[in-house]
Every structure is written in C-alpha cells, then in structure tokens.
N, CA, C and O of each residue as an XYZ file, in Angstrom:
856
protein
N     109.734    103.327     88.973
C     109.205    102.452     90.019
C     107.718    102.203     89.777
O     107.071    103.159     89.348
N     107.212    101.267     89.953
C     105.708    100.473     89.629
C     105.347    100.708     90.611
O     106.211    100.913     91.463
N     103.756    100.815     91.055
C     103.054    100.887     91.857
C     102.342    100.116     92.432
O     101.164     99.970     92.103
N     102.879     99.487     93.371
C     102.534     98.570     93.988
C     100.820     98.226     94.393
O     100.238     98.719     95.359
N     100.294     97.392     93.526
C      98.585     97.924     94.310
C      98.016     96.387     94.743
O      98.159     95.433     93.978
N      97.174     96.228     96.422
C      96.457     95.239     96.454
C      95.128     95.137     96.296
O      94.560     95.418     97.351
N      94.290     94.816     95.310
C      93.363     94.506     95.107
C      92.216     93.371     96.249
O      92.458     92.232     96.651
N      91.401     93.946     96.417
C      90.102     93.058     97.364
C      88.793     92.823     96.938
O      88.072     93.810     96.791
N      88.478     92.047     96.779
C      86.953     91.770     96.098
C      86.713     90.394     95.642
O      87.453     89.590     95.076
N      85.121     90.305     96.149
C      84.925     88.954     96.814
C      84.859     87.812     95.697
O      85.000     86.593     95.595
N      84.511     89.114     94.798
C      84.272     87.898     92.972
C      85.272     87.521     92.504
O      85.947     88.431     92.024
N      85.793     86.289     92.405
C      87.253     85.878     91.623
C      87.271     86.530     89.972
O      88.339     86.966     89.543
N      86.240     86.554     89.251
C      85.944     87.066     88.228
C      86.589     88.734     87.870
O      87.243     89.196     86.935
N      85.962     89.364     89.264
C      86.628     90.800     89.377
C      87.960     91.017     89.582
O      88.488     91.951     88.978
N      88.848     90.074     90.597
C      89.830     89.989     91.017
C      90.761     89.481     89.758
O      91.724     90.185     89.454
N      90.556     88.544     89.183
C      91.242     88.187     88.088
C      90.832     89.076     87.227
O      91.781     88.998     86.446
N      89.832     90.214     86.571
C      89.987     90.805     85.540
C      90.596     92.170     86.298
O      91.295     92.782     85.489
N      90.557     92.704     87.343
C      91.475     94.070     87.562
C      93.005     93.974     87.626
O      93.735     94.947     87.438
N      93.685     92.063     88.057
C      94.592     92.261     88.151
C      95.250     91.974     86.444
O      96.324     92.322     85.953
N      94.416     91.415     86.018
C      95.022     91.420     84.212
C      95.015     92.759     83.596
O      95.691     93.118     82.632
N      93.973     93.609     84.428
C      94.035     95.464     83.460
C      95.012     95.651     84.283
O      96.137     95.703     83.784
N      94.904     95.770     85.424
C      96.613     96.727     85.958
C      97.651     96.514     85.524
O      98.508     97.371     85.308
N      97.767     95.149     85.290
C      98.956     94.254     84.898
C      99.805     94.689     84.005
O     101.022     94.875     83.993
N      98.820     94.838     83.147
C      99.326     95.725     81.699
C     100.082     97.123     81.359
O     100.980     97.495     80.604
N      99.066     97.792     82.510
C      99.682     99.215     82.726
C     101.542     99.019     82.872
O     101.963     98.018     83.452
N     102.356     99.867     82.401
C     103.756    100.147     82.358
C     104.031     99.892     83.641
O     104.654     98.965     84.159
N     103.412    100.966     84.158
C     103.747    101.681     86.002
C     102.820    100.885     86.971
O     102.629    101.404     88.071
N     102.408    100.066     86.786
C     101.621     99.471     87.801
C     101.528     98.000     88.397
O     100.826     97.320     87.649
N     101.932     97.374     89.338
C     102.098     95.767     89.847
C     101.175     95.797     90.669
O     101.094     96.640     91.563
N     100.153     94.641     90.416
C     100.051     93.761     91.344
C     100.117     93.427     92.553
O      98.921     93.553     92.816
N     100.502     93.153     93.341
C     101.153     92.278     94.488
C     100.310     91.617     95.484
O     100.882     91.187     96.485
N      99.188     91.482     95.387
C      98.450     90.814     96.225
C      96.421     91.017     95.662
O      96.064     92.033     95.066
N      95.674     90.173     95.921
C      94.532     89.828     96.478
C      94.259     89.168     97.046
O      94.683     88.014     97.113
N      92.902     90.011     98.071
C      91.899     89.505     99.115
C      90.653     88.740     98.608
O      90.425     89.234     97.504
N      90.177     88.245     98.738
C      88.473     87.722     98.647
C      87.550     88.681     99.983
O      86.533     89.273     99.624
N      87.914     88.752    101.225
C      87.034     89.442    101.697
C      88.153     90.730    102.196
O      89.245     90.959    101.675
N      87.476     91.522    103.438
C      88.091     92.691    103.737
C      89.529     92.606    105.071
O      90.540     93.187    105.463
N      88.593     91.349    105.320
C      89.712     90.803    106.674
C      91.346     90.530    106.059
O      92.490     90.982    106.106
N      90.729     89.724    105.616
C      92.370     89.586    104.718
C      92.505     90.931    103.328
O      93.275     90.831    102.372
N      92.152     91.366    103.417
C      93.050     92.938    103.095
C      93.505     93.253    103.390
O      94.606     93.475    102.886
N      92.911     93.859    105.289
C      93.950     94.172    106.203
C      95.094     93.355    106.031
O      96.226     93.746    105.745
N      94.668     92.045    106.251
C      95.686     91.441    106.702
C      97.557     91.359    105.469
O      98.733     91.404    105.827
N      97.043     91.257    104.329
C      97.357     91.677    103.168
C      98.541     93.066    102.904
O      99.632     93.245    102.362
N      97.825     93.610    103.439
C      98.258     95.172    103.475
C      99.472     95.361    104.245
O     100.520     95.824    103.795
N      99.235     94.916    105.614
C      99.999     94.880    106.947
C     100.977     94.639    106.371
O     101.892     95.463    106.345
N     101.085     93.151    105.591
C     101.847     92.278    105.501
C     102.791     92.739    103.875
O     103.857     92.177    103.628
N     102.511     93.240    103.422
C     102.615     93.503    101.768
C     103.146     94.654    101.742
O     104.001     94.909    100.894
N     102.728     95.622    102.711
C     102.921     97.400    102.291
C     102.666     97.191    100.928
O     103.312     96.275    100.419
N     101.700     97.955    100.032
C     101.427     98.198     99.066
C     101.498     99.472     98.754
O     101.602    100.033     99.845
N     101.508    100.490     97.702
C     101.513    101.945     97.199
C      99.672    102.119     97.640
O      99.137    102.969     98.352
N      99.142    101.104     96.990
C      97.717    101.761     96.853
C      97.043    100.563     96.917
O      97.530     99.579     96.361
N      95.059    100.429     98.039
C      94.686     99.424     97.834
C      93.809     99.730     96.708
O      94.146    100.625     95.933
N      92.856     99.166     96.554
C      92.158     98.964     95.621
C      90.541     98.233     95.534
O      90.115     97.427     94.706
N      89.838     98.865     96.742
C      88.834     97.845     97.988
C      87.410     97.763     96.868
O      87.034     98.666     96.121
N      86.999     96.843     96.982
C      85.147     96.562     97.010
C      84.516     96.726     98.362
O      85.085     96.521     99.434
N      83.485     97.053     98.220
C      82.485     97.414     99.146
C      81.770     96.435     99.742
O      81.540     96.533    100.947
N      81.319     95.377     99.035
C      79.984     93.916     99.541
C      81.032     93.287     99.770
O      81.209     92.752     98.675
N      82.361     92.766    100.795
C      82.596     91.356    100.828
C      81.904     91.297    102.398
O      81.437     92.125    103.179
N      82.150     89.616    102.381
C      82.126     89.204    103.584
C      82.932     89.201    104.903
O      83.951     89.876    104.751
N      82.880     88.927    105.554
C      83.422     88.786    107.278
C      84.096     90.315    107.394
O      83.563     90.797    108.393
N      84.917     91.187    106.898
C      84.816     92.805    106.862
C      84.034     93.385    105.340
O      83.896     92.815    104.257
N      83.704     94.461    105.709
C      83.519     94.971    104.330
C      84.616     96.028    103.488
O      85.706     96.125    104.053
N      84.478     96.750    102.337
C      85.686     97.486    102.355
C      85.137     98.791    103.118
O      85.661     99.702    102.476
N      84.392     99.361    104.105
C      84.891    100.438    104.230
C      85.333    100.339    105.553
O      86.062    101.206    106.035
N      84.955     99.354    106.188
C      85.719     98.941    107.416
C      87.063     98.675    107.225
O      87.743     99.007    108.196
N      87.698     98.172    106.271
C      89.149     97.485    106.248
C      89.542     98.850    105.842
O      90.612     99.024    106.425
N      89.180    100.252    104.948
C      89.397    100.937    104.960
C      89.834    102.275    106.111
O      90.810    103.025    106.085
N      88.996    102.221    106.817
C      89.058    102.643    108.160
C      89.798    102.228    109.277
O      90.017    102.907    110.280
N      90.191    101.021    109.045
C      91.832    100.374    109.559
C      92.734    100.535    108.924
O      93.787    100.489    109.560
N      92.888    100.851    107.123
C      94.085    100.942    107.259
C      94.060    102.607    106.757
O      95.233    102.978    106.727
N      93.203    103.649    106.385
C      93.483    104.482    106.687
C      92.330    105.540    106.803
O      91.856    106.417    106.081
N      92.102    105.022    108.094
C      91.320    106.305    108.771
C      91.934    107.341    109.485
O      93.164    107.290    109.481
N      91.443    108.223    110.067
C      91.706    109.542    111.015
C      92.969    108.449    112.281
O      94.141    108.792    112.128
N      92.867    107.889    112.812
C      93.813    107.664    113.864
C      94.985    106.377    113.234
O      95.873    105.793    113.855
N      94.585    106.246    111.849
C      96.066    105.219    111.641
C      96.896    106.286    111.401
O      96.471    107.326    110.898
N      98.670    106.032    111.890
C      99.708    106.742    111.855
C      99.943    107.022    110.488
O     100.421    108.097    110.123
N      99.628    106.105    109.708
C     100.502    106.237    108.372
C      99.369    104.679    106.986
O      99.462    103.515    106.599
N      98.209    106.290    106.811
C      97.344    105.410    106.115
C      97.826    105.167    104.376
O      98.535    105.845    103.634
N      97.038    103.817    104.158
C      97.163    103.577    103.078
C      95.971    104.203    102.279
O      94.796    104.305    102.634
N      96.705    104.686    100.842
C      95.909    105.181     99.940
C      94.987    104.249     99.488
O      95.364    103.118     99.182
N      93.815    104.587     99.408
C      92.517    103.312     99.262
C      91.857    104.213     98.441
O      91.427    105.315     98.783
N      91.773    103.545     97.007
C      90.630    103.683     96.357
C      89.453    102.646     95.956
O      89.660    101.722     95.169
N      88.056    102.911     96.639
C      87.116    102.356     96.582
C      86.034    101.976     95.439
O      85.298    102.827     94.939
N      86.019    100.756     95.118
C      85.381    100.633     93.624
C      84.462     99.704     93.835
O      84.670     98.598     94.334
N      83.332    100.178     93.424
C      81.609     99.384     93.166
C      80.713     99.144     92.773
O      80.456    100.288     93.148
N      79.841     98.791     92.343
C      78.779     98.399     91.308
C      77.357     99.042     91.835
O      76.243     98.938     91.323
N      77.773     99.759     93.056
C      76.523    100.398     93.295
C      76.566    102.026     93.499
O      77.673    102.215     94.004
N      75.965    103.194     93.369
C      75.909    104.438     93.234
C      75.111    104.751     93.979
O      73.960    105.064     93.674
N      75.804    104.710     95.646
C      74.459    105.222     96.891
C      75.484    105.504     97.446
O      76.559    104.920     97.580
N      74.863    106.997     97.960
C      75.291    108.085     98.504
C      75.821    107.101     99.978
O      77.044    107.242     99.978
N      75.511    106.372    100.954
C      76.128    106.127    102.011
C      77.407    104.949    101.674
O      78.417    104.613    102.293
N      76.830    104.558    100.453
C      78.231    103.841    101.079
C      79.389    104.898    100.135
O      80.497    104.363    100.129
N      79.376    105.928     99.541
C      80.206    107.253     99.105
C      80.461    108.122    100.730
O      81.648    108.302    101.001
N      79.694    108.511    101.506
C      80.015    108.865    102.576
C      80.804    108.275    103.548
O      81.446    108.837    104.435
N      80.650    106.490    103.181
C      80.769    105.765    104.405
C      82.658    105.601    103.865
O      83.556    105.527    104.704
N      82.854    105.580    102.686
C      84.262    105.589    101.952
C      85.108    106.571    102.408
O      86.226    106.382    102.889
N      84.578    107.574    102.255
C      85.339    109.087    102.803
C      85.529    109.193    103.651
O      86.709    109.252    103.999
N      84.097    109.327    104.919
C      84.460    109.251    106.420
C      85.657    108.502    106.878
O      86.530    108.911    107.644
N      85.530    106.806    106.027
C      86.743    105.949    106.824
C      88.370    106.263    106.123
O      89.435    105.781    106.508
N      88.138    107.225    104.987
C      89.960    107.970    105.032
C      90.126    107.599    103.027
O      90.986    108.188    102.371
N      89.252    106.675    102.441
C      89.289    106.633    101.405
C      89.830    107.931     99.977
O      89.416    109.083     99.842
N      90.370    107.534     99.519
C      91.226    108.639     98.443
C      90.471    108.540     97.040
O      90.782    109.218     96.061
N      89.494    107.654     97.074
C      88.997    107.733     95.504
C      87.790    106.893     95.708
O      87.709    106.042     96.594
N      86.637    107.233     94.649
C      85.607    106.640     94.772
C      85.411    106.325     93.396
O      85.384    107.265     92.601
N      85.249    104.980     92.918
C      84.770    104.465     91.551
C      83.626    103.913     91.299
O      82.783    103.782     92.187
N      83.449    103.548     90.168
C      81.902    102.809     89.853
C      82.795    101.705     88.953
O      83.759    101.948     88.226
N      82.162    100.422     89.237
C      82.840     99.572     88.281
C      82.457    100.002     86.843
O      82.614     98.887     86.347
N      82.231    100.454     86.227
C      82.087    100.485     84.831
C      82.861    101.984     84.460
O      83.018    102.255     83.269
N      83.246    102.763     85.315
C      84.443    103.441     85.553
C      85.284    103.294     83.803
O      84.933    104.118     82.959
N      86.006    102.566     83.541
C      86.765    101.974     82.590
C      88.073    102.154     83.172
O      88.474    102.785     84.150
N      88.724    101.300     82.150
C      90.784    101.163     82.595
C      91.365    102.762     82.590
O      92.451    102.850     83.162
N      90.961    103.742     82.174
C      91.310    104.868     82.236
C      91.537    105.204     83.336
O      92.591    105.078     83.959
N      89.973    105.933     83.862
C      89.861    106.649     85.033
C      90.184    105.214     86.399
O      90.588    105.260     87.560
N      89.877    104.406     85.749
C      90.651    103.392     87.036
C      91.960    103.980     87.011
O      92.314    104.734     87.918
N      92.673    103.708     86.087
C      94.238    103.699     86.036
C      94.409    105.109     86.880
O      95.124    105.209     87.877
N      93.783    105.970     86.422
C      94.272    107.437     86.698
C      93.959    107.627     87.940
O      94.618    108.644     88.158
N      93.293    107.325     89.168
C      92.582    107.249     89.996
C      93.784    106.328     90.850
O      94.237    106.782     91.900
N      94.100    105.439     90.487
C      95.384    104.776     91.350
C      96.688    105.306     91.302
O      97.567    105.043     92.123
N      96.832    106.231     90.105
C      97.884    107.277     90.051
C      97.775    108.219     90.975
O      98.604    108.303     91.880
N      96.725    109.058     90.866
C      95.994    109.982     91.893
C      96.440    109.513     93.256
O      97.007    110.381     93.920
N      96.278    108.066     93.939
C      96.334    107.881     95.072
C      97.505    107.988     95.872
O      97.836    108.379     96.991
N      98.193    107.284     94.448
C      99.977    107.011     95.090
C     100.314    108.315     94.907
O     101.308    108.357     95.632
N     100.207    109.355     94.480
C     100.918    111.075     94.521
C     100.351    111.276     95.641
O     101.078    112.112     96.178
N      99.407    111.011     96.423
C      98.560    111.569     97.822
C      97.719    112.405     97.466
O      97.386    113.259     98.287
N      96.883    112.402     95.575
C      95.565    113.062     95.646
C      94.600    112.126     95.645
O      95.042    110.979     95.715
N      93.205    112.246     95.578
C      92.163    111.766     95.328
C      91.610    111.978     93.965
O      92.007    112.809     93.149
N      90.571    111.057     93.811
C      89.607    111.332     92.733
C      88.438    110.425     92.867
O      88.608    109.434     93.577
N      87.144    110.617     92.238
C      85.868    110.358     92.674
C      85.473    110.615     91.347
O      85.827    111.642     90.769
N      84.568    109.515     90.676
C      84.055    109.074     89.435
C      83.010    110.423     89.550
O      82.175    110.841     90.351
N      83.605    110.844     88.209
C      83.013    112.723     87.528
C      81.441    112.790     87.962
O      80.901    113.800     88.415
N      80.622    111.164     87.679
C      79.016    111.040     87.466
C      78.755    111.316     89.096
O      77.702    111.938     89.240
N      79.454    111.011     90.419
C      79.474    111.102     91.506
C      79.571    112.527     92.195
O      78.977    112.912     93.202
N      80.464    113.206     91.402
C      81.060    114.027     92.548
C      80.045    115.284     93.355
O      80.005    115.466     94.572
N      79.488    115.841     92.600
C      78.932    117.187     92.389
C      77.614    116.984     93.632
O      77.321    117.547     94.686
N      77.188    116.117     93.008
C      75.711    115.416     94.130
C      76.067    114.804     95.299
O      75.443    115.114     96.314
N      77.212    113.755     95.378
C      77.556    113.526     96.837
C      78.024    113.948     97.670
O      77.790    113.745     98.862
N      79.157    114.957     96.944
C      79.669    115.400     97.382
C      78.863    116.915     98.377
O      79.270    117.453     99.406
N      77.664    117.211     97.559
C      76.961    118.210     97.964
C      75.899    117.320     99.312
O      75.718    117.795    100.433
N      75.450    116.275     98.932
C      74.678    115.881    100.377
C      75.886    115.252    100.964
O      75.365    114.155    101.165
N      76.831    115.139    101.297
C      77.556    114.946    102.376
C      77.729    116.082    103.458
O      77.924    116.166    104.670
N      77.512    117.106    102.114
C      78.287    118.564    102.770
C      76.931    118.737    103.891
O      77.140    119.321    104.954
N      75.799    118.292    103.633
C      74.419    118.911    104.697
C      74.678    118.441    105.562
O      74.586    119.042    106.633
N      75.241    116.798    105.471
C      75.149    116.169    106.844
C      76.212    116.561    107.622
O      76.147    115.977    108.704
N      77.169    117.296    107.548
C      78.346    117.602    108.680
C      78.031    118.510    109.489
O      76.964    119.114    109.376
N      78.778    118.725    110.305
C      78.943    120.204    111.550
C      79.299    120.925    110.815
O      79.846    120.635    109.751
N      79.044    122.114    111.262
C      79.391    123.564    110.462
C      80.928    123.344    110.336
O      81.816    122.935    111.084
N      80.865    123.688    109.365
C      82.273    124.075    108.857
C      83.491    124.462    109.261
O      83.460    125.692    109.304
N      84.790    123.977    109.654
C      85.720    124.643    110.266
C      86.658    125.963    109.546
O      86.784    125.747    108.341
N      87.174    126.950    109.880
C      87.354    128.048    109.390
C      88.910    128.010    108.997
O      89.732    127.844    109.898
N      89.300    128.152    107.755
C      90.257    128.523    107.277
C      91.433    129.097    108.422
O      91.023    129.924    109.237
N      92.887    128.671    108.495
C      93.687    129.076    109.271
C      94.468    130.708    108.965
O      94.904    131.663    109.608
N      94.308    130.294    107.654
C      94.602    131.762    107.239
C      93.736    132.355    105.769
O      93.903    131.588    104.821
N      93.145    133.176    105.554
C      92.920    133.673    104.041
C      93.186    132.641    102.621
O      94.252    132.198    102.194
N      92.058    132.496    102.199
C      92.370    132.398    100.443
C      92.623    132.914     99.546
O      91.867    133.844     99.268
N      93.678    132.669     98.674
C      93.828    133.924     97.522
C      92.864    133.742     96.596
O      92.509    132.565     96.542
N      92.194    134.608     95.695
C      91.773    134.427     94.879
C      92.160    133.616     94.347
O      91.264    132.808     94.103
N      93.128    133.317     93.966
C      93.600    132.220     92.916
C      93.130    130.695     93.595
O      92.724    129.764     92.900
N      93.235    130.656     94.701
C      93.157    129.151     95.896
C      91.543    129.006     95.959
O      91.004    127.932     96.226
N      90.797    130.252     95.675
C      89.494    130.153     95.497
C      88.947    129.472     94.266
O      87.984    128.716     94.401
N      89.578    129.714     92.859
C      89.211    129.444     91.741
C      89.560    127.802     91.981
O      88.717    126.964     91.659
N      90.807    127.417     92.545
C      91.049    126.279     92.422
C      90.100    125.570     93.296
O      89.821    124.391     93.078
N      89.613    126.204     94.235
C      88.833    125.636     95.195
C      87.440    124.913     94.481
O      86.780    123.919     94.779
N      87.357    125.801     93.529
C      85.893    125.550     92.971
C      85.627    124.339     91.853
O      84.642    123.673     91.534
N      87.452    124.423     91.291
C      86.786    123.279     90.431
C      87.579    122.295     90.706
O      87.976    121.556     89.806
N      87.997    122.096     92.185
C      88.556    121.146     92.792
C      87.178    120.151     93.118
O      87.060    118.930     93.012
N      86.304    121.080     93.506
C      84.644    120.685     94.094
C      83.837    120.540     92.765
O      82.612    120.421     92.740
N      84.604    120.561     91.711
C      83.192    120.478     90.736
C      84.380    118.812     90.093
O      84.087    118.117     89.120
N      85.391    118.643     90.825
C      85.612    117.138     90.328
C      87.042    117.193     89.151
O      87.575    116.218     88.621
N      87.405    118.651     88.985
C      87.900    118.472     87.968
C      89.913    117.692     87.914
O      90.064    117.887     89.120
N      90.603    117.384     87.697
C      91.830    117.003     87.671
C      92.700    117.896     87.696
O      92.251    119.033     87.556
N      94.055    117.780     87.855
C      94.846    118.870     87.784
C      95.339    119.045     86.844
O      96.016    120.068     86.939
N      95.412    118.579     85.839
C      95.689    119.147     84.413
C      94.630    120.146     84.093
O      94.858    121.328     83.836
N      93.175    119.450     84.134
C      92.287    120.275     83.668
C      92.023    121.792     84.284
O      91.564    122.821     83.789
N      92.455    121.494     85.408
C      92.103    122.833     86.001
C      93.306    123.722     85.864
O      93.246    124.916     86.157
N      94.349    123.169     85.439
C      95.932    124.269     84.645
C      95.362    124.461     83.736
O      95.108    125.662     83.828
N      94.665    123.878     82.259
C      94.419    124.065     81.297
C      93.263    125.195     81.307
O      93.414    126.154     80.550
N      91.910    125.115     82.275
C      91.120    126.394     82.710
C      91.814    127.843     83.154
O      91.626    129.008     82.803
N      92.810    127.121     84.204
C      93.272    128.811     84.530
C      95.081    129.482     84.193
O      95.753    130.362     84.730
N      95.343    128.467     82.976
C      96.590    128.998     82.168
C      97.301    128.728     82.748
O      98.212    129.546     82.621
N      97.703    127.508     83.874
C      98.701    127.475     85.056
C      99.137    126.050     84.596
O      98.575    125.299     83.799
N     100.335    125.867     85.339
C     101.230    124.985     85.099
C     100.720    123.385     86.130
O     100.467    123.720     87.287
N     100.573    122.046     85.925
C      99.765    121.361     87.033
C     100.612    121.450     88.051
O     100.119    121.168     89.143
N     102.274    121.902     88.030
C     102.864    122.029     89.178
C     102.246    122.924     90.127
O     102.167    122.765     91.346
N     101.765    124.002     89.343
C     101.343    124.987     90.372
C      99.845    124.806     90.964
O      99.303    125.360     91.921
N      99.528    124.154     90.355
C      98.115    123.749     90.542
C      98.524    122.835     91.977
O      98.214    123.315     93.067
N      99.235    121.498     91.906
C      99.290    121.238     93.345
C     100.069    122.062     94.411
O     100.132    121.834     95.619
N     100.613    123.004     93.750
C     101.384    123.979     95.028
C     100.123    125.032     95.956
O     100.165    125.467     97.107
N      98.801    125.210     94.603
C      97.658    125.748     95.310
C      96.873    125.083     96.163
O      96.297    125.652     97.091
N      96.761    123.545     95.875
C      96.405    122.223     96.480
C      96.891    122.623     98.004
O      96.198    123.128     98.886
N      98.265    122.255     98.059
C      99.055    122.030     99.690
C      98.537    123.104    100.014
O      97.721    122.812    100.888
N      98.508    124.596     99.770
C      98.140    125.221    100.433
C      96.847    125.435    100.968
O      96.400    125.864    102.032
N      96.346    124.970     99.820
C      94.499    124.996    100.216
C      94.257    123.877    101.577
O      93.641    124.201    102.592
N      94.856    122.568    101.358
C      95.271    121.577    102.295
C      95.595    122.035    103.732
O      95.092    121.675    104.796
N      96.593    122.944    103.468
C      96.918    123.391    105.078
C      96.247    124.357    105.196
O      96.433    124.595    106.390
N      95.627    125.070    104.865
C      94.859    126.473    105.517
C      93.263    126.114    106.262
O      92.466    126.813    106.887
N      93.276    124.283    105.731
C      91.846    124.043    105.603
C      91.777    122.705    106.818
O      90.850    122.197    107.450
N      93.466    122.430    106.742
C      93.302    121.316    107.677
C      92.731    120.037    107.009
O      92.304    119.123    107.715
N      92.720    119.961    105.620
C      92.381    118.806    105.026
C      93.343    118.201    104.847
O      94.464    118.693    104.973
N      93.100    116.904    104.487
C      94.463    115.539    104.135
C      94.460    115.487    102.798
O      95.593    115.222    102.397
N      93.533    115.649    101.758
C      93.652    115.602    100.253
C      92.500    116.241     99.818
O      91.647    116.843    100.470
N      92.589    116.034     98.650
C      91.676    117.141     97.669
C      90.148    116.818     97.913
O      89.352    117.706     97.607
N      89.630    115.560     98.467
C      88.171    115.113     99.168
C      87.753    116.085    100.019
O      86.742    116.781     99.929
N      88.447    116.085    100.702
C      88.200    116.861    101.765
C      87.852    118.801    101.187
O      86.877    119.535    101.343
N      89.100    118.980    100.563
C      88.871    120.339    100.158
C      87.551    120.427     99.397
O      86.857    121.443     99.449
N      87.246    119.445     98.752
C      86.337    119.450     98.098
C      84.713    120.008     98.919
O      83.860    120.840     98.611
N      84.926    118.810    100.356
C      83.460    118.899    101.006
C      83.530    120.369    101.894
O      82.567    121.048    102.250
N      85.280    120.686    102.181
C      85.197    121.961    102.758
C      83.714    122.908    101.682
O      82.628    123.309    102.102
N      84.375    122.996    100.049
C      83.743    123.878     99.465
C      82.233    124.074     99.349
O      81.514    125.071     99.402
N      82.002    122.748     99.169
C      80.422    122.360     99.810
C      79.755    122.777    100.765
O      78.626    123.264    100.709
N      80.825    122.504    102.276
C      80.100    122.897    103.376
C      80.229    124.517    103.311
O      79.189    124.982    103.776
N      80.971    125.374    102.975
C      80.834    126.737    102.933
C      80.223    127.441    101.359
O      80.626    128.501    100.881
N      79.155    126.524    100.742
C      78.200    127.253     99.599
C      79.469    127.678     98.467
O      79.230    128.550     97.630
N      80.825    126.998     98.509
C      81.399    127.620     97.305
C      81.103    127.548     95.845
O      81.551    128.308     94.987
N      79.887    126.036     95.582
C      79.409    125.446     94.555
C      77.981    125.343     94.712
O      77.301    124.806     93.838
C-alpha cells in the first residue's frame, strides 16, 4: 500500500518539484496540493491522506495553524504532519510541535531524509532534521512547565533509548548502538510513550530535555 501524502506550499515551483520526488518513490502517492494552509485543511478533510506534508510562510493560514487543526492536542484523530522550510528558527520549530507536528525539515533536507521522515510519520513516529534536533530541542525544553513525572519507572534499557531518542537518532541506529532488534527498539518506544504520556518520539524527546537526560 502507497502512502498517501498531501503536500502544501505556496510556491508552485516547490509543489511541483516535491510532488515529482515523491512520485518516484515505490511506496509513496501523491494525492493532493494546497497553495496556502486554508485549503490544506480543507484538502485533508476532504482527501484523508496517510501524511501531510506543510510549509510554514503561506498565506490566508499558515502551516502551523492548519497543523494545529488537523492535528493538535484536541483533534480526535490527527493527521501525521511533517513540517518543511527554508528557515531554521527555533519558534517556528516550537510553534510545529506545540501544534501536534511529527517531523521537522529544512528544505535542503534532501529526497532521503524527506522520504524517510514521511515514512516515520505514517508508522506514528517522528523525526526532526539531525542539524535541528539537539539545540531546539534543548531550548524548547527551558521554555515549558516542569516536567511531568513518569507513570511508572524506567528500565535502564528505556533510559539508554531515551537518550538517543533525544540526541535525534533513528531506530535502526539506535538497534545498531545497543545490539537490539528495531522491533524492539519500538516496543521500548510504546513503552517509554506510555509511562511518559507522550504521543510520539518528539515528545519523549523534550520529556528528556526537560528532565537534564542530555
């Protein structure tokens, strides 16, 4: 099954060259673009897509607003949104996350970590361009409320993963660090997920931040 993705962004230039790289990919369709954020939503509603695929500068919404409609904290059943942009400032990286976003890119990113990053979304993980993570992820962590407390204990093992979940790393890579299988690697994930009350690996991430794990 292909992965359904709608693309938004205000440059026809951009829009026509992401949907010719996805295009290509085996596992990956198409099925819609926006020019601004309004009609994303609207797009989305209308399309159900696997995964969007938002810019940040359009007009009449922007993407982290259309993001935050379609999957912030109070939508029932958000869409995986990964956010991609030409600019590298910490608020609009905060402003992505806060509104429910699953991935943060830089356009010059390449077809790789794009590709892999929309894979990421549709399994229900995240990912956040490697040059990003470590620094935003660390001043995001200042600006929150203290930290909420684990529901139950970490194992050592949920700790290790914890750490280089927060230093950005993938789940292969981090099986390949600690001799583990990537199945088990997301079985440490869900659990880290529920003990932490997070929705995906972003989150676990700023948990680790906000409690000095990095």
């Amino acid at each position: 099954m292909s992965i359904r993705v709608l693309i938004a962004d205000d440059q026809p230039i951009v829009r026509t060259g992401l949907t010719m790289l996805l295009d290509a990919q085996p596992d990956i369709e198409v099925v819609g673009a926006a020019a601004d954020g309004r009609e994303a939503v609207r797009l989305a509603l209308q399309l159900r897509p696997d995964v969007g695929l938002f810019d940040i500068r359009m007009p009449l919404m922007d993407g982290i607003e259309a993001t935050r409609r379609l999957a912030g904290p109070d939508v029932t059943e958000p869409l995986p949104i990964v956010v991609i942009t030409t600019f590298d400032l910490d608020e609009y990286v905060h402003g992505a996350l806060k509104a429910g976003a699953r991935g943060f890119l830089l356009k010059d990113a390449g077809p790789a970590l794009l590709t892999q990053a929309i894979h990421a979304a549709a399994d229900g993980d995240a990912l956040i361009a490697p040059s990003v993570t470590v620094r935003l992820l660390a001043a995001f962590a200042r600006a929150q409320t203290p930290p909420r407390q684990p529901t139950e204990p970490l194992t050592a093992r949920e700790e290790e993963v914890l750490v280089l979940v927060a230093q950005g790393r993938t789940n292969n890579e981090i099986a390949n660090e600690l001799h583990i299988t990537p199945s088990t690697v997301k079985a440490h994930l869900a659990s880290l997920m529920r003990k932490l009350g997070a929705r995906n690996r972003v989150e676990v991430a700023m948990w680790a931040h906000e409690t000095s794990r990095i």
